[in-house]
C-alpha positions as CSV (number, residue, x, y, z in Angstrom):
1,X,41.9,-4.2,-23.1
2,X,38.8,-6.4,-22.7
3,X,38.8,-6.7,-18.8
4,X,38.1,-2.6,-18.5
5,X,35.7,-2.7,-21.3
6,X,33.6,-5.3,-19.6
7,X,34.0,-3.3,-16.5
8,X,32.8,-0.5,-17.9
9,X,29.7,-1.7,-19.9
10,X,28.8,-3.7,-16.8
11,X,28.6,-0.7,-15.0
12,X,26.8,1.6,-17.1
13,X,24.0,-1.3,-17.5
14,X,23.7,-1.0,-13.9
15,X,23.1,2.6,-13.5
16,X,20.7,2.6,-16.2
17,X,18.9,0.2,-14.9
18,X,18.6,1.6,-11.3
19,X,17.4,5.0,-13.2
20,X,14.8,3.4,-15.3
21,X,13.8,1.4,-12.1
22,X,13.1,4.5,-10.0
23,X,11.7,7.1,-12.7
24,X,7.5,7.2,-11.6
25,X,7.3,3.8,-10.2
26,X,7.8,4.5,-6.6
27,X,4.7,2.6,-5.2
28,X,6.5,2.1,-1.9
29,X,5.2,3.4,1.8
30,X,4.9,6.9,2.3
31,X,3.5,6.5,5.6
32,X,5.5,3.9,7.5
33,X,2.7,1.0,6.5
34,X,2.5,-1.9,4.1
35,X,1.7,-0.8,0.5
36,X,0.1,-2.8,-2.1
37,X,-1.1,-1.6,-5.8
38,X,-4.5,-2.7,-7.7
39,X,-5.4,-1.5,-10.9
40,X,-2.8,1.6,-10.8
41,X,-4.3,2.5,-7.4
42,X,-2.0,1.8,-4.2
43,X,-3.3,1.7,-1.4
44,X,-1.5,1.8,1.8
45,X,-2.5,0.4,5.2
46,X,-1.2,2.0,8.7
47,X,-2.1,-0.3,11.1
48,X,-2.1,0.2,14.7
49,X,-3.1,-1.4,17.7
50,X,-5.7,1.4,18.1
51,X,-6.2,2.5,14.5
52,X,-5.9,1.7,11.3
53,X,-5.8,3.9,8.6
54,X,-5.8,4.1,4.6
55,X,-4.2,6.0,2.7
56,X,-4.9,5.7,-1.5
57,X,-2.8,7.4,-4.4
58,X,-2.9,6.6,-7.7
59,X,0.9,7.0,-9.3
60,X,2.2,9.1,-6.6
61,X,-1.2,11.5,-6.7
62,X,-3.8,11.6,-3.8
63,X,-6.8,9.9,-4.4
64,X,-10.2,11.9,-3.0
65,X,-11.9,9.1,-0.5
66,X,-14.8,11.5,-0.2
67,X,-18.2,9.3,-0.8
68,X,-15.7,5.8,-0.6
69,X,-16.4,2.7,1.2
70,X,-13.9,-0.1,2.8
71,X,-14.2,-3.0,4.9
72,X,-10.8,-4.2,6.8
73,X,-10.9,-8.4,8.0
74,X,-8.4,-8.7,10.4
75,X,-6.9,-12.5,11.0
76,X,-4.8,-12.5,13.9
77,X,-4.7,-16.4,14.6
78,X,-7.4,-18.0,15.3
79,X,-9.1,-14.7,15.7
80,X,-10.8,-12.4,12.8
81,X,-11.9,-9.1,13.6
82,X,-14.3,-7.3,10.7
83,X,-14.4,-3.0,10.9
84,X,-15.2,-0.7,8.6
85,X,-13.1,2.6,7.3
86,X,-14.4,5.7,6.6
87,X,-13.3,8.7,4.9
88,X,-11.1,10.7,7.0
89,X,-10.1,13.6,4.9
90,X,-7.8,13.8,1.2
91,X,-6.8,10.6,0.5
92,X,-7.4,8.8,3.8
93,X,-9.9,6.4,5.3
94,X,-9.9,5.4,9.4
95,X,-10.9,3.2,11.7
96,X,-10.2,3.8,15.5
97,X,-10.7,0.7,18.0
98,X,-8.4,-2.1,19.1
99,X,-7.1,-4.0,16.9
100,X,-4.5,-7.2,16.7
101,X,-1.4,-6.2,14.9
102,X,2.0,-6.9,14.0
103,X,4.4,-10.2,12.4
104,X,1.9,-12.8,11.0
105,X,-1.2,-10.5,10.8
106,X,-2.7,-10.8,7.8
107,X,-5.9,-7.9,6.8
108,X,-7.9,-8.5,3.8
109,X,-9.0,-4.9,2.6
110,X,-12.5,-4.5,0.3
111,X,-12.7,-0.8,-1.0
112,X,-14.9,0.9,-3.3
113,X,-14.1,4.8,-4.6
114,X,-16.2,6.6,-5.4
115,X,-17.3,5.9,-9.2
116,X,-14.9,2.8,-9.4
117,X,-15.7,-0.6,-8.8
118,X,-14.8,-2.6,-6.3
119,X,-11.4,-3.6,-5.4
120,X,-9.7,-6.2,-3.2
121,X,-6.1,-6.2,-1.5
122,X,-4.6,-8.2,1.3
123,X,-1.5,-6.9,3.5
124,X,0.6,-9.0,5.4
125,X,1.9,-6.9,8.7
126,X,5.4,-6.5,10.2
C-alpha cells in the first residue's frame, strides 16, 4: 500500500515542479546564441565570425534598442578585439566585421538602453 503511494506522490511533485519551472521563466536562446539575464533584461548574443548581433527582451517581450549603446570585448586567447553595436532595428543591436569565435571565447558586453543605466554581461561561446 505504501510503495504506490510513494510512487504516486513522487510523481506528482515532479510534474509540478517541471510546470512551475517553465510558466514565464523561459530566459533561454531564441536565436541560436548564448543568453544571459541582468536586472530582468536578457540579453542574447549571436556571435559569428562576421557578425555579431544583440538581441534584448525583457520577460519574453522585445526591448526597443532605438537611441541604445553597447560595446562588445572579444578575448580570443591572447588576443582582445573591442567593437561597438549599434541599433539595428526592434530589439536588436549589430556589429559586422571579423571576429574570433567559438569554444573558449569569452565577450564581455557593456550596454546602455535608452533611459536605463548601464549594464554589464559576459558570454562564454560554444
Amino acid at each position: 500500500m505504501k510503495k504506490p503511494l510513494i510512487a504516486f506522490l513522487c510523481a506528482a511533485s515532479l510534474m509540478t515542479t517541471a510546470a512551475h519551472a517553465g510558466a514565464g521563466h523561459d530566459h533561454g536562446p531564441k536565436y541560436g546564441g548564448v543568453t544571459r539575464e541582468v536586472s530582468s533584461v536578457t540579453y542574447e548574443l549571436v556571435a559569428k565570425s562576421d557578425s555579431l548581433t544583440l538581441y534584448v527582451s525583457d520577460h519574453g517581450k522585445p526591448v526597443m534598442t532605438q537611441g541604445a549603446k553597447a560595446e562588445a570585448t572579444i578575448y580570443a586567447g591572447n588576443d582582445k578585439t573591442t567593437v561597438e553595436l549599434e541599433p539595428a532595428g526592434d530589439n536588436r543591436m549589430a556589429a559586422k566585421g571579423s571576429f574570433k569565435v567559438g569554444v573558449g571565447v569569452r565577450v564581455a558586453l557593456t550596454v546602455t538602453l535608452a533611459g536605463k543605466s548601464e549594464a554589464k554581461a559576459n558570454f562564454n561561446l560554444k
